[in-house]
N, C-alpha and C positions, 0 to 999 in steps of 0.2 A: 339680371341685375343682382348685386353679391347684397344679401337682409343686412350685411355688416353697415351700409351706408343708410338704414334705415333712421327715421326717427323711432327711441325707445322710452315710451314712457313710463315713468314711474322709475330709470333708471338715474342713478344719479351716482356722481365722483363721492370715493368716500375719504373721509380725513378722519385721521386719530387722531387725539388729546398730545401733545407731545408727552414724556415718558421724563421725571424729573430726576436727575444726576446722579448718581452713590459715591462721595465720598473715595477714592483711591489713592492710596502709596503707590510710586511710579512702577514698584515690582508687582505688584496687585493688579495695576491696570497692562502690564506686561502678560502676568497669565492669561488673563483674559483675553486678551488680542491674540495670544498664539493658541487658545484653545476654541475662540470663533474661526482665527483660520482653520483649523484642522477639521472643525465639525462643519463648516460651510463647504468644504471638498467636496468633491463628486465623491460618493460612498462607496469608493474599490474596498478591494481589498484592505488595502494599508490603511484607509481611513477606516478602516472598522476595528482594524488592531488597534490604532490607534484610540479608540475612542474609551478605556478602561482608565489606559493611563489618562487620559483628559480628566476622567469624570472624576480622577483622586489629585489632581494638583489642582481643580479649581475648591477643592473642600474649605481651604480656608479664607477664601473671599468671603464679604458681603454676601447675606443673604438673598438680595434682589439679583445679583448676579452669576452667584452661584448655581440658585435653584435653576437659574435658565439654561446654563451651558448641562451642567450634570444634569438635566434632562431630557435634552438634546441625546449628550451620550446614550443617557440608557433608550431614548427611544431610537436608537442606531442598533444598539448592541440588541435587541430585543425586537425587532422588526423582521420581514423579509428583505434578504439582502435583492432580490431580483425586484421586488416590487418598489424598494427604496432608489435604485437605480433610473428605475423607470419613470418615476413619479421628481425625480431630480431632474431628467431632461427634460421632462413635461413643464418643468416650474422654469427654470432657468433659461434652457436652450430657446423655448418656445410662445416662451410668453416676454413683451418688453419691458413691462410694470416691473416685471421680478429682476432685470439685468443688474448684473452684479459687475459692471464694468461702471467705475463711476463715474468717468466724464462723459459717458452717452448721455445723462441726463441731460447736461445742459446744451451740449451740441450735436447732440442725435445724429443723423446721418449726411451730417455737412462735411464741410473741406474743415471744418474749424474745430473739428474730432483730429484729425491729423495733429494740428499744432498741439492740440491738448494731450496726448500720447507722450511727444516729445518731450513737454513740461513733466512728464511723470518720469521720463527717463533720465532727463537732468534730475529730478529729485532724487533718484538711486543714487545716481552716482555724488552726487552731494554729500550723501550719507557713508561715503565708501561702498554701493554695494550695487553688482548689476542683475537684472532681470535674466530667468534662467525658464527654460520649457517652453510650453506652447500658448500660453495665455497674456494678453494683452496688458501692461504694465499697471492700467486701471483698475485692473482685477482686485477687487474689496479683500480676499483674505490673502491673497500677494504684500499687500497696504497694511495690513495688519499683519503680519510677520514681520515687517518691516519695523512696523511700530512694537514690536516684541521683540528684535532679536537686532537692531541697531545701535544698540547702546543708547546713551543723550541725543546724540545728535539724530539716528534714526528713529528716537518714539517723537522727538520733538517736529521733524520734517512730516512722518507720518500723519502726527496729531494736525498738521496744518493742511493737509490734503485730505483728512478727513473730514474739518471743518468747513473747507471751500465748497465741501461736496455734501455736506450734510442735506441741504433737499433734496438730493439723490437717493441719500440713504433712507433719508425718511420716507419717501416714496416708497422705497424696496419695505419696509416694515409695512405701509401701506397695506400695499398689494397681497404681499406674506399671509399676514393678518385676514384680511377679506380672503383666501383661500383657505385658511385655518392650516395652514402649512407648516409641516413638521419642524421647517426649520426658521418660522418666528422669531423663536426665544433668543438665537444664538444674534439674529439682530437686534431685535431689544435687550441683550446684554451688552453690545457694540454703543446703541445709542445710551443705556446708562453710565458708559465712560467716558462720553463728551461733555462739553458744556451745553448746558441750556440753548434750545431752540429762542434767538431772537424772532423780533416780529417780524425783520425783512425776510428772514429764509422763511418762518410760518407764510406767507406769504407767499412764495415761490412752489411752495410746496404744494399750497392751494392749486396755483394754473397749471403745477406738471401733474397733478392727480385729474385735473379735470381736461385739459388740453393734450397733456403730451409735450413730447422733447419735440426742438425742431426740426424738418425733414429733407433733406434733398439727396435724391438716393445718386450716391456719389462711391467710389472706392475711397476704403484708405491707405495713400499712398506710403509703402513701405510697411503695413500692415494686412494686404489683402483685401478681397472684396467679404462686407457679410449683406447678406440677403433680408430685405426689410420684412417687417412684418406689423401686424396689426398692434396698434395699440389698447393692449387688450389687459 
């Protein structure tokens, strides 16, 4: 019998305070979106080059958001590059809390993850722009390149996919958070460029921090199979 299905006491779902707004000019909340996408990458190579330049173009933002991205940076550029690697597939690939795919939150491993996919690919191309590489269209810093580097129409589409999805997001800061994970900040700089958490997604937030997304271990058609895993 796997202890995962035990009863654990004393363990309990945790929720954060929501995290309140900063103030942005639409080029201000552009940096930021394309310097969380950069610094939320898997930490190759490129992402470590990259992360100099990040930590000098976010200099003139807002302080709340600022400090978070250029910290980020330097705790990239000042880290081990093998141990930051490792500790990224640990958080992202293998834990579900941490998925940075935003529509798994609200439809987890059903058929209705499929149709959600698709809605994000009609959104690219809304925008004039198609999805390119090996990551699933939902991917959070895909979403925010998007919303960086789309002009009006694509920080405007982006901004609305990331609203639909913000108890998603909130979760991933969640989760982040409760592992003291290096790369927190760069979502709490994410959620500082949204609008205020209402009470319905407070809400939502609440039953997927404590429940989890919903389950049926399905393929997704025209995306592949992925391998469930604990909601952990």
């Amino acid at each position: 019998m796997s202890l995962a299905f035990l009863p654990r006491p004393g363990v309990r779902a945790r929720r954060l305070d929501p995290l309140a707004p900063v103030p942005l000019r639409d080029g201000e909340r552009a940096v930021a979106h394309m310097a969380a996408s950069v610094l939320l990458a898997y930490p190759d190579d490129a992402t470590l080059a990259a992360a100099p330049t990040v930590r000098d173009a976010v200099a003139g933002l807002p302080a709340p958001v600022r400090d978070r991205l250029a910290g980020l940076a330097t705790t990239l550029l000042d880290g081990d590059p093998g141990a930051l690697q490792a500790r990224y597939v640990a958080t992202f690939d293998l834990k579900r809390r941490c998925a940075m795919y935003l529509s798994y939150y609200a439809a987890g491993d059903t058929r209705k993850r499929g149709a959600a996919l698709v809605r994000f690919v009609e959104a690219y191309r809304a925008a004039g722009f198609e999805t390119t590489g090996d990551e699933l269209p939902d991917y959070l810093p895909t979403v925010l390149e998007l919303s960086a580097r789309g002009g009006p129409d694509g920080a405007r589409i982006a901004g609305a996919l990331l609203s639909a999805h913000r108890d998603g997001i909130e979760v991933l800061r969640s989760a982040l958070a409760a592992q003291r994970s290096p790369w927190t900040p760069a979502v709490e700089a994410v959620c500082l460029t949204l609008p205020p958490v209402d009470a319905a997604t407070a809400e939502r937030v609440a039953d997927l921090v404590a429940a989890g997304p919903p389950a049926e271990l399905v393929g997704l058609s025209g995306y592949g199979n992925e391998e469930a895993l604990p909601w952990e």
